[in-house]
N, C-alpha and C positions, 0 to 999 in steps of 0.2 A: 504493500500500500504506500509507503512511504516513496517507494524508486517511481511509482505511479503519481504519484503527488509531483515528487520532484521533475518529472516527466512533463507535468501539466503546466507547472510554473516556467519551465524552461520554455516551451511552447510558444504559453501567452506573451513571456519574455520579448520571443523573435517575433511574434506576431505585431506587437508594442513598436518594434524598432524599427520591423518595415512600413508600420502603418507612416511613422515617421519618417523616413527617410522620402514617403508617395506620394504627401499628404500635397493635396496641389496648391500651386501658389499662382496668381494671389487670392486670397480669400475675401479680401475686404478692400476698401478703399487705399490708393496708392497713394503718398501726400508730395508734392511736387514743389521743393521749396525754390523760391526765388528771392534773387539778392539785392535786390533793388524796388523802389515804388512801383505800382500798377499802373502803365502807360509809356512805359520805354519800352528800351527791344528784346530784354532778357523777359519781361514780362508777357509780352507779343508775341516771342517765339515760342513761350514756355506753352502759349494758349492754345496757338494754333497746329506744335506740335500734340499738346498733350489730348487734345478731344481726340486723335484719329491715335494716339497711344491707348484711350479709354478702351476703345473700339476693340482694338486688338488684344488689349489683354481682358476685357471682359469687366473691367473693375472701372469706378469714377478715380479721374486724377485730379488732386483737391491740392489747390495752387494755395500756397502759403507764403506771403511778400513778408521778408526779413532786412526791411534794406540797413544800408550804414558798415563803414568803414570798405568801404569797395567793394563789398559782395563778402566779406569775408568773414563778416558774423554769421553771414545763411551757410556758408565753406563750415563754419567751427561747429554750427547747431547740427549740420547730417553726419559731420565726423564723429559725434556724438551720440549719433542717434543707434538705437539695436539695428544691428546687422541685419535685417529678417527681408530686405527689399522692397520694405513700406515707408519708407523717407528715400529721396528720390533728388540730387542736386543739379536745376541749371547753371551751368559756369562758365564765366569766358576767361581770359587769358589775365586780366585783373585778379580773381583770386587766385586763379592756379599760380600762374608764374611772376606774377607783378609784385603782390603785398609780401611773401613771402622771403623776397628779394631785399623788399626796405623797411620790413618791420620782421623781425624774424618771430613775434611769438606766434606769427600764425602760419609757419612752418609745421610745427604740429598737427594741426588741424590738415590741411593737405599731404601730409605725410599717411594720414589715416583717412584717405579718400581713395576709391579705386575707380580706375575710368572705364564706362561705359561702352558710351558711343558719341563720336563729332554728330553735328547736326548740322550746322546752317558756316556760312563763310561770307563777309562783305566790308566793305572799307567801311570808314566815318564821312559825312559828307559837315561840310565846315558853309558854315550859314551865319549873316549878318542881318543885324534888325536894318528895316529897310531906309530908318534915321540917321544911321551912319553915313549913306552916301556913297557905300562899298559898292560894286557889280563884280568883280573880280581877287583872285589872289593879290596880282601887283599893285591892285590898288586899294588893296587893305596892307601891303605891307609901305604901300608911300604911308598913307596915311597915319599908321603906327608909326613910322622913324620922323612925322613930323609933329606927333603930338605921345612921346615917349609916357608911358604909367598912364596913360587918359584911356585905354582900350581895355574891357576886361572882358576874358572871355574862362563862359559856364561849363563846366562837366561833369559827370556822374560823382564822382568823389574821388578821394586821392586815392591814385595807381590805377584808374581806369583807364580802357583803351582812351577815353576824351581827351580824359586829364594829360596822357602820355601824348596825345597829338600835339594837344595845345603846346606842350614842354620843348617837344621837339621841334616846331615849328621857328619858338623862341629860339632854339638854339640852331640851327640852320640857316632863319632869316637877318638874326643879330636886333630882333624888334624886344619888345619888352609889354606881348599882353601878360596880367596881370590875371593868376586864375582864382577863379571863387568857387571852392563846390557846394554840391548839394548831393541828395542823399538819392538820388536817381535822375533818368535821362531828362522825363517829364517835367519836373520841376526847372531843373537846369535851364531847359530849352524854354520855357513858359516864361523865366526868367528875362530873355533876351526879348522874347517880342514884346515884353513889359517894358523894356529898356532898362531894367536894371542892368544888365548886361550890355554888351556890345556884341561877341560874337560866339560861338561854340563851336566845337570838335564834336558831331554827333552819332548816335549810330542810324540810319536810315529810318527804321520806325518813329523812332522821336519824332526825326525832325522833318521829311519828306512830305507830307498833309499840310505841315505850316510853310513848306516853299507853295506850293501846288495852291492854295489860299492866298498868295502874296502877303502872310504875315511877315515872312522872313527872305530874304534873297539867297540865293545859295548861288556858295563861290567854285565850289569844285570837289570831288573827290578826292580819297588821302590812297589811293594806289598811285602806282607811276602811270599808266594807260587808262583808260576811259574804261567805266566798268558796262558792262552789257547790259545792266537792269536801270542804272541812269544814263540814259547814252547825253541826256542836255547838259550834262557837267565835266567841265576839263577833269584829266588827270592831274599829278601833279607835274610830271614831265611838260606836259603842255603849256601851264601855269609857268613856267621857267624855276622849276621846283626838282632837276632831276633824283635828285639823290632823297628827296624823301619818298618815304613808302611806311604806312602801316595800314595793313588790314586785319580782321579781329576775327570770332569761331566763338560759338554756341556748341556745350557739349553736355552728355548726362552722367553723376556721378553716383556712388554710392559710398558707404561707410564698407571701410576694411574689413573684412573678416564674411561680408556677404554670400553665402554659397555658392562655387562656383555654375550653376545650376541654373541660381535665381539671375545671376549679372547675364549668362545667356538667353534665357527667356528675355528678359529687358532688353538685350540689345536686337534678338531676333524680332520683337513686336516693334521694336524702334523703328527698323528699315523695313518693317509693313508701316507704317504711319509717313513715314519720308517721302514712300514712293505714291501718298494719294494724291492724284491730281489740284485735290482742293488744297491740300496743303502746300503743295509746288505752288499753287495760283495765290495762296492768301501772304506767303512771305515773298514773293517777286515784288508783290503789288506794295510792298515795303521797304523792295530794294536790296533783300538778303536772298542768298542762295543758298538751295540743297546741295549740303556737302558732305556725304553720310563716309564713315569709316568702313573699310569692307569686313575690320573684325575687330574682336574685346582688343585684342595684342595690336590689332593695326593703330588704332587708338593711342595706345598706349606709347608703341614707339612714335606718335605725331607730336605727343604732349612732351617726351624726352629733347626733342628737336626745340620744340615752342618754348620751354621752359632756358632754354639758352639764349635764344632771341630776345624775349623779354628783359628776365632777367637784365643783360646787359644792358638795352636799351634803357630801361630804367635806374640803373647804375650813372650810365652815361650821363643820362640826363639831368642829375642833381634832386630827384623825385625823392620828397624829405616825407616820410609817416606821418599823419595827423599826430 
């Protein structure tokens, strides 16, 4: 009776272990945190990918806005979060590889993030209130070397792709705008057509509806060549800008330790949601492209690459930590 017993218990044991091991995922709602206010492009893309993510994994994806210190209090809240593939990180190359770089405690926090999958890829387009007087690069940079410190221009918060334009541009052009952040793109941008501002570094969803309205003039693109979803705006090559370039990337993260199981399910429903026509149609019509990763590791060695890029650039630049 007893080798019978112990026979049953051993059973139920294995039976216990694989019910665990089968048990399907997800069972409940997905929570999709974003690092920024509601109405920039991390927010935008988080939307328009995450309804056709819903779709595909069967589950609602419940957008959760963390904004402040560049995305990388929402980076520090999913590094923190249980592993289980129910907290869900949008990130661009600000928390990954930027804040990291100039504030080291939030190395941590990305050190205990695993990456998914890329999503989206597109420059900043750099926009004046229409009171400035600006149409173009060259003539936002006369205008700055003739009225030094009088020019400020908005971006998402320090170490973001904006903020690093705006930096760069200073140091390229030898002008001296003067940057103000805020705690995402929306406000940033909403700022300049109020005229607190003067100009911004922005990413396409921001600020493309406020060119397209004539609140805002837009000067040009921050790639070297004309990008294909704005073809009405100079590159910067064009501009007589050659040597600058930044373009920026939307990608999904999760907390370390996540099964390797669940990060493939996620990335598998990813590139079912990338490839729905409405989703291609809803982030064009914003100016960002589908730029899906073909795997967890392809991923993974892109952010290896990116995380050098940045890094320096923002070394370079003098990009001081709030």
């Amino acid at each position: 009776m007893s080798r019978f017993l112990a026979g049953c218990a051993l059973a139920f044991a294995f039976c216990g272990s694989v019910a665990a091991q089968t048990t399907p995922w997800p069972e409940r709602p997905v929570k999709l945190v974003v690092g920024f206010t509601p109405g920039g492009a991390a927010d935008y893309v988080g939307r328009a990918v995450g309804d056709a993510l819903s779709r595909a994994l069967g589950q609602p994806i419940v957008i959760d806005n963390k904004p402040g210190a560049g995305s990388s209090i929402a980076a520090d809240f999913v590094a923190k979060a249980p592993p289980d593939g129910y907290t869900l990180l949008i990130a661009s190359p600000s928390a990954i590889s930027v804040n990291p770089a100039i504030d080291p405690k939030w190395a941590a926090s990305v050190q205990n993030l695993v990456p998914v999958a890329k999503l989206t890829a597109s420059p900043l387009v750099v926009a004046a209130n229409p009171q400035l007087g600006v149409k173009s690069i060259p003539e936002l940079i006369e205008y700055a070397r003739k009225n030094p410190g009088k020019v400020n221009f908005a971006h998402a918060g320090m170490g973001s792709a904006p903020h690093l334009g705006g930096v760069l541009f200073n140091q390229l052009t030898g002008v001296n705008l003067t940057p103000i952040p805020f705690k995402g793109g929306a406000p940033s941008v909403q700022s300049v057509i109020a005229g607190d501002t003067q100009v911004t570094f922005a990413t396409p969803p921001s600020v493309l509806p406020q060119i397209k309205g004539g609140r805002l003039v837009g000067l040009g693109v921050t790639t070297t060549e004309r990008f294909a979803l704005i073809p009405d705006l100079p590159g910067m090559k064009e501009a007589g800008l050659p040597a600058y370039k930044i373009d920026f990337w939307y990608g999904f993260f999760v907390p370390a330790g996540t099964p390797p199981e669940i990060v493939k399910k996620l990335f598998d429903a990813t590139q079912v949601a990338l490839q729905k026509p409405e989703v291609k149609a809803a982030l064009a019509r914003e100016g960002t492209d589908v730029s899906a990763s073909s795997s967890v590791a392809d991923f993974a060695a892109f952010i290896k690459e990116e995380n050098r890029f940045w890094a320096k650039l923002a070394k370079d630049s003098g990009a001081k930590a709030d």
